[in-house]
N, C-alpha and C positions, 0 to 999 in steps of 0.2 A: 575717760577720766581715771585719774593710778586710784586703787583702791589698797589698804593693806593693813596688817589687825598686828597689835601690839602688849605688851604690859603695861598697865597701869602705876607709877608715883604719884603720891595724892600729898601737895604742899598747900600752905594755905595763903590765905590774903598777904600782900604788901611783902612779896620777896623782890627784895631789889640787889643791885648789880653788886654790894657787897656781900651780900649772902652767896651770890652765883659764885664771882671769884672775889676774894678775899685784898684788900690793898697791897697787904706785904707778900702776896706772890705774884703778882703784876710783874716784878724788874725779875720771874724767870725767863729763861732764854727764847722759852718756846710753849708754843699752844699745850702741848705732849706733854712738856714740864708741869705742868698750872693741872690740867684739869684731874688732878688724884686730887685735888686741894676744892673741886666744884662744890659749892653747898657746906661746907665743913661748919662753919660757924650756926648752921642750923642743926646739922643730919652729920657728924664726921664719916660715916659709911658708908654715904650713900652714891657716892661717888667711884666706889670700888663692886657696890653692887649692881648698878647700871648697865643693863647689857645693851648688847647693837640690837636697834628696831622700838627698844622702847619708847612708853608715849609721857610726858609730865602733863596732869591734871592740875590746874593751881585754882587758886581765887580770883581774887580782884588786883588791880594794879602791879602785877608781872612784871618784872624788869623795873620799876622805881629807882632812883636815885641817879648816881651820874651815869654820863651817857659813853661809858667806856665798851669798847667793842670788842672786848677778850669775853665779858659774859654771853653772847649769843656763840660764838667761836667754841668756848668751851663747852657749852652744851653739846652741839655738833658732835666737838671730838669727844664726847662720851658717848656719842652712837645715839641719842637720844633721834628718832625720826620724827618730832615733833611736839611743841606742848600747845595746850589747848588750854585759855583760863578764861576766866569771866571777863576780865579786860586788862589791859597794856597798857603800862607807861608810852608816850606816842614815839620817842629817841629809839627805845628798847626796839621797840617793833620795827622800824624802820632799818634799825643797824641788823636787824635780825633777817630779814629781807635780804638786804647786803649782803650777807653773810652766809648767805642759803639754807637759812634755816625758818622753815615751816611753822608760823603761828596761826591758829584759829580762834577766834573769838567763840565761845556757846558758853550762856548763863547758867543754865542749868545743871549740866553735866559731871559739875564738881560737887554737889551736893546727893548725886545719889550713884557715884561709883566709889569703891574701897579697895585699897593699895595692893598690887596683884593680880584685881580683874581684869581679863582683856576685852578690848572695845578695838573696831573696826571703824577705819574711817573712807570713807570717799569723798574723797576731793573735792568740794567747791558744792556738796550736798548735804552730808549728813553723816553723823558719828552713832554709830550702834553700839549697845551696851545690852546684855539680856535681852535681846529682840524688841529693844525700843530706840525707835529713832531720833535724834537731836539733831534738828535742821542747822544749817551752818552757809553762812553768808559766804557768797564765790567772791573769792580775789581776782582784780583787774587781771586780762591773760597776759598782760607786758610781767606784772609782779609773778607769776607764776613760771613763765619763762625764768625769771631771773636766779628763782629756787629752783628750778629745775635744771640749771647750768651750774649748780654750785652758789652759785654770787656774782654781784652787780659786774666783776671785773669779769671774773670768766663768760657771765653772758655779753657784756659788751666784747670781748676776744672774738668771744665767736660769732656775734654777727657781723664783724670789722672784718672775718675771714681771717684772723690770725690762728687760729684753733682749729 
């Protein structure tokens, strides 16, 4: 199972898909375009400070609002390997899937890490933080496959043999 340890952002409860990416940068051209623009309406910075391998911590209901598919997209193209909140809007998560990008459910975990800690996760068991474990519910292996091909299309490519 991939195991791999990251930085911590720490956003709170009910960020939804207009905080992720913003309406009036939707009609740019490209994923590339959009995601300087990620989170802006909460954090204008934090978008730029983002590095490859980081992990987002949030609260409760993650991905809220409409069910646009540039907010999980964009996350990706900021390198982010993964956010982990207390729970998901059910679209959010599913486009996110899609999308190959990594969501974990654990309740806990956002209430006792702070922005900059790094926490280790393994796969389908558990998220470490200071030598304390955070059990975490395994995804079906078909969903797991599908983040681990990138997304719904490239894993379908490639079990069709196109890929």
């Amino acid at each position: 199972m991939e195991t791999f340890t990251g930085r911590v952002w720490v956003l709170g409860d009910d960020i939804d898909t207009d905080i992720i990416i913003p309406t009036e940068y939707l009609a740019l051209k490209t994923i590339e375009d959009m995601k300087q623009y990620g989170f802006s309406p909460l954090r204008p910075e934090l978008a730029g400070q983002i590095k490859e391998g980081d992990i987002i911590v949030a609260g409760k209901n993650f991905g809220c609002g409409s069910s646009r598919e540039q907010a999980p997209e964009i996350i990706k193209a900021l390198g982010i390997r993964c956010v982990i909140a207390k729970s998901y809007a059910r679209i959010f998560f599913r486009n996110s899937i899609n999308n190959g990008l990594l969501l974990i459910e654990q309740p806990d975990l956002r209430d006792a890490v702070s922005e900059g800690d790094e926490i280790t996760v393994e796969v389908n068991h558990f998220v470490k933080h200071q030598g304390k474990e955070y059990p975490i519910a395994s995804l079906p292996e078909n969903l797991v496959d599908i983040i681990n091909a990138g997304g719904l299309v490239k894993a379908m490519r490639k079990l069709n043999g196109l890929d």
